[in-house]
N, C-alpha and C positions, 0 to 999 in steps of 0.2 A: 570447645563444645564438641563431645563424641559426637560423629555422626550416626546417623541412626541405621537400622540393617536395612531396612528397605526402604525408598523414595516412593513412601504410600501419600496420600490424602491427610493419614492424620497426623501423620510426622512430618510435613509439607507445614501444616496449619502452626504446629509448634513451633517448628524453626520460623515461620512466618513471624510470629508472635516476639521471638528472641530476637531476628529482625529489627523491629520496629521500638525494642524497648531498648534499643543499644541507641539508638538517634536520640540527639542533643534537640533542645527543645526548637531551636530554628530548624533544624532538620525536620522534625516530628511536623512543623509546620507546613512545613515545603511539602512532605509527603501528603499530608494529608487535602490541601489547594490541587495536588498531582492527581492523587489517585482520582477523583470522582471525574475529570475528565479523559481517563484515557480510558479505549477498549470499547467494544461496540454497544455494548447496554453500559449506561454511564450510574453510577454507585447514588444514589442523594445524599447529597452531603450530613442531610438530618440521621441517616442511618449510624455514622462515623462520630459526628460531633461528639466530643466529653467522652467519648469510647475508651475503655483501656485499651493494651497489648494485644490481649486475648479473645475480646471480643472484634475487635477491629480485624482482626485474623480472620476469625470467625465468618462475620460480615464479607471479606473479598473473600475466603475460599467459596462461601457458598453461592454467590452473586454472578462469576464470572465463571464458577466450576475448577476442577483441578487445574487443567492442563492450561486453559487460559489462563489464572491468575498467576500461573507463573512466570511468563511471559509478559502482562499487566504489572506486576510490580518489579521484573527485569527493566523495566522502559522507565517505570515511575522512579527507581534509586537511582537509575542515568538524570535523572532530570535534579533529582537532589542536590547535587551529585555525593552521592558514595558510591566509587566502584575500588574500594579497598579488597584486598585477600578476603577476610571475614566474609561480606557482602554477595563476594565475587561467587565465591566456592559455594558460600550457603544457596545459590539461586542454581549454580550449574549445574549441585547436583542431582534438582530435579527434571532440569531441562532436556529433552529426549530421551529419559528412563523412569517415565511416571508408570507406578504401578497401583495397581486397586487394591482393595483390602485384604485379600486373600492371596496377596503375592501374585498371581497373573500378570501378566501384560493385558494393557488398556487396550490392544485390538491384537490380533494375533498374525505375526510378518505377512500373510499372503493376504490380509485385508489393509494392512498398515498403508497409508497412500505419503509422501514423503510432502511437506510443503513447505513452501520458503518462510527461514525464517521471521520473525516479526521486524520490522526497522527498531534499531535502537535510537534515543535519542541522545544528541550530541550537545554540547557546547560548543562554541567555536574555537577558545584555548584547547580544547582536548582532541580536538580534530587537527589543528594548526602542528601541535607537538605529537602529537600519532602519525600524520602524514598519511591515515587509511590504513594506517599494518596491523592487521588481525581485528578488523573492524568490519562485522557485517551485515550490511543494509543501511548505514547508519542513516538517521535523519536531522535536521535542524528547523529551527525556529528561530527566525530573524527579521530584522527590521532593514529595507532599503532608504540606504543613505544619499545615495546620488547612484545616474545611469549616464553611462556618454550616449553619445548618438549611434544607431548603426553605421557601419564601414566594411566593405567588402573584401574580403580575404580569397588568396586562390588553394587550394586543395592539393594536396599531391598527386591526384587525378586528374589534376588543371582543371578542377570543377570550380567556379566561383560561386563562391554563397555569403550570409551575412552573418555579423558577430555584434555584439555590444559587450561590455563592460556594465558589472554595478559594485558597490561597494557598500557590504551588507554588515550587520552587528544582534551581537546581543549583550548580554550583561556583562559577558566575560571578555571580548575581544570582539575586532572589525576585521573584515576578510574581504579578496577583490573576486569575483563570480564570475568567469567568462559563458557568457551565454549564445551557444551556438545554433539556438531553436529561434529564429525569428520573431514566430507566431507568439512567444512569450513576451515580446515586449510590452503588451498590454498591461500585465500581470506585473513586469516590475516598473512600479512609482514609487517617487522619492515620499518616504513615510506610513508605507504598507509593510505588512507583519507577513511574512509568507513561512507558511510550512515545505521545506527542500527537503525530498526524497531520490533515489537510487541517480543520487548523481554521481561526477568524479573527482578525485582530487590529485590535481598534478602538478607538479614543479612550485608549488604552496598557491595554486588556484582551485576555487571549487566549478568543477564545469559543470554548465548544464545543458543535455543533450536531449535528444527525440524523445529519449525513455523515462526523461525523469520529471517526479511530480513537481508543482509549487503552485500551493495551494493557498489560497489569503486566508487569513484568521482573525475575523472581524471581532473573534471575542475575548482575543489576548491584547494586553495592552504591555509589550516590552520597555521596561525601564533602560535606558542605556545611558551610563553617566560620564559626565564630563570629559574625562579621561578617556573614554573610549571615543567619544566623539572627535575630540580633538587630535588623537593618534590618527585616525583615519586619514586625515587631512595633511595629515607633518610628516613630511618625505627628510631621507636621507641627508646630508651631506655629500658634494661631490669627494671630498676627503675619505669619507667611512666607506661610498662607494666601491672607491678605487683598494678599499682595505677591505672588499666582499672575498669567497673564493668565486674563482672563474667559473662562469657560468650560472652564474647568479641570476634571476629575475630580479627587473628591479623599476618601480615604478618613479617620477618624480618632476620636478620641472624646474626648469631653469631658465637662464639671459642668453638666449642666442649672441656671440661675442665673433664670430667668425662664420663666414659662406665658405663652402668647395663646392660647386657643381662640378658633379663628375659624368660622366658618359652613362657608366653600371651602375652610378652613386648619387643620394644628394647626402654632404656632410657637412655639420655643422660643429662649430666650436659651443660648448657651453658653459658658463663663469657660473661663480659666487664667490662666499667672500673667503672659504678654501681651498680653491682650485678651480684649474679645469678639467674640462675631459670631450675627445673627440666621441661623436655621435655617427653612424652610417644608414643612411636610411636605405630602403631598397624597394623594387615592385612597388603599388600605388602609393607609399608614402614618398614618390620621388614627385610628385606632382603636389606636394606641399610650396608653398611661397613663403620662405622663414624673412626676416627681415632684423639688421643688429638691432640689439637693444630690446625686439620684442621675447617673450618668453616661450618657451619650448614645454608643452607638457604632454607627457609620455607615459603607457602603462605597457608591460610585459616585455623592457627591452632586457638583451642580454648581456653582460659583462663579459668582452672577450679581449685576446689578445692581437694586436697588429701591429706588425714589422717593431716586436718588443716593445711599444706603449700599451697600458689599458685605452680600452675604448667600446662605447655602447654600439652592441648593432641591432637593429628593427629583425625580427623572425615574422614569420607566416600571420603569427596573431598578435601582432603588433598595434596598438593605437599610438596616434599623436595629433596634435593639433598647433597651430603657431596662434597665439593671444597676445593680445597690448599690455595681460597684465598677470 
């Protein structure tokens, strides 16, 4: 498709149009369920229904205005998902170089006021495999699976403060969420849909801290199937573990098979039915009471190396708990 000479309004609308006539009819679905909820004046779906191409264009350029509905269907083809080349280019290249009809720029640099981009919306596969690289504001839509309890961590400041764990999903994949905001605990229970904004993603955890949203969404109901559920829940192998690269996070649980209390240490031996692997706890996980036989379950330990064996060690934002089962 030539692009066209200038990123006007009505060459916006046309490529809009070429857009949306390129989506397969599940897509054309997904888009159009997407569009009437996003953006702050929300579209009536009676406007859209039975619409062609071109009217449908029509309809969101005029609704949301140029420079929003660019933005507005940027969010809605992430939520489709298409973020193909096609897709990609056709939306970028009115994004930051919209012009009015006469060629002008839509305000002129000494009034221009610069604002943060819109949050993009994510899936959780797309986040998991991006790792946040060239990804900005992104946001998600997800269902909480389960939450541990709070447990106290110390700071590199030697500030003590509190953390939990939850373990969140959507349609596409389950993800573990270290939540470093206390006051959020309210907000995540097991079977609430929460909207997550300007949060972090580090070492394949999504954090969430002082600055970032999550929001319920009493009005989405997330499918999550089987498959996802069940992944959530089905930990490693001690075998595949030990075949991670070093420094791995790695969450999972096991048979406590062995005690060492140590002085600096508590370590524990872990079984199953492929191995074992030494475990090192440190700071208040040393005040754990493990017992053989009972199970060890563990989120955010590190796969490291000691005196030439593998072995798990507990870091700063470590959980674990000793269970019967």
């Amino acid at each position: 498709m030539p692009w066209p000479k200038k990123p006007t309004e009505a060459n916006w609308q046309k490529d809009l149009a070429s857009l949306i006539s390129n989506l397969d009819e599940e897509e054309k679905k997904k888009f159009l369920n997407e569009i009437v909820t996003v953006g702050t004046d929300k579209i009536p779906l009676s406007k859209l229904k039975d619409a062609d191409q071109d009217t449908m264009a029509q309809v969101i350029v005029r609704h949301h205005g140029f420079a929003a509905s660019v933005d507005v269907v940027a969010e809605v083809m992430a939520r489709v998902p298409r973020r193909d080349e096609f897709v990609v280019k056709t939306i970028k290249r009115y994004q930051g170089k919209r012009k009015s009809e006469d060629g002008d720029e839509d305000e002129s640099p000494a009034k221009k006021k610069k604002s943060p981009p819109a949050p993009v919306m994510l899936d959780l596969a797309t986040l998991k495999s991006s790792g946040m690289k060239d990804l900005k504001d992104p946001k998600v839509v997800v269902q909480v699976l389960s939450v541990t309890k709070p447990f106290t961590y110390v700071t590199v400041s030697s500030q003590i403060k509190d953390l939990f764990y939850a373990t969140v999903a959507d349609s596409t994949d389950f993800l573990e969420v270290k939540v470093f905001d206390a006051a959020k605990k309210s907000v995540f229970t097991t079977g609430v849909t929460l909207e997550i904004s300007k949060f972090r993603f580090k070492d394949g955890y999504l954090e969430v801290v002082d600055k970032t949203s999550c929001e319920e969404q009493e009005d989405k109901d997330l499918t999550i199937s089987k498959a996802v559920t069940q992944g959530s829940t089905k930990f490693l192998t001690i075998k595949e573990i030990m075949a991670l690269p070093e420094k791995t996070f790695v969450k999972g649980s096991f048979e406590i098979s062995k005690i060492n209390k140590g002085f600096k240490c508590l370590g524990v031996t872990l079984k199953d039915s492929t191995g074992e692997i030494d475990v090192a706890m440190f700071g208040t996980l040393m005040e754990l009471v493990p017992e053989v036989g009972k199970r060890l379950n563990f989120i955010c330990f590190q796969l490291t190396e000691y005196n030439g064996a593998q072995q798990l060690k507990s870091m700063s934002h470590s959980f674990a708990e000793v269970t019967s089962q």
